[in-house]
C-alpha positions as CSV (number, residue, x, y, z in Angstrom):
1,X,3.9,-64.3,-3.6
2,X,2.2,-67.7,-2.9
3,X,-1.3,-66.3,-3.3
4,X,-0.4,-64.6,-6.1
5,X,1.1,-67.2,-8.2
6,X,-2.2,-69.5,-6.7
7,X,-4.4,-66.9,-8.0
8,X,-2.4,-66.7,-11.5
9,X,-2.8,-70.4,-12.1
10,X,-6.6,-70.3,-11.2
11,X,-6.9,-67.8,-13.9
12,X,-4.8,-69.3,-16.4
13,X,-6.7,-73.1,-15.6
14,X,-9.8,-70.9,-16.1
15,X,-9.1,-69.2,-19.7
16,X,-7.9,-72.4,-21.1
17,X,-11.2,-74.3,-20.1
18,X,-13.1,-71.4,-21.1
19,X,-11.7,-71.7,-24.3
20,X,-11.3,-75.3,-24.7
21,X,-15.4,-75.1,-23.9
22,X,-15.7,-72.3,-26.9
23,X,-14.2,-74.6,-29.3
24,X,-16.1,-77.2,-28.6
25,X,-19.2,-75.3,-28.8
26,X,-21.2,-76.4,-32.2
């Protein structure tokens, strides 16, 4: 469950900065 929930916020971290980069993108 630890993992899990480690591996979850990874993801999540990783689609908001992915994002956050995409809308800062000319």
């Amino acid at each position: 469950m630890f993992m899990e929930g480690k591996v979850g916020s990874i993801l999540q971290a990783n689609i908001v900065s992915s994002s956050l980069f995409l809308s800062l993108r000319p």
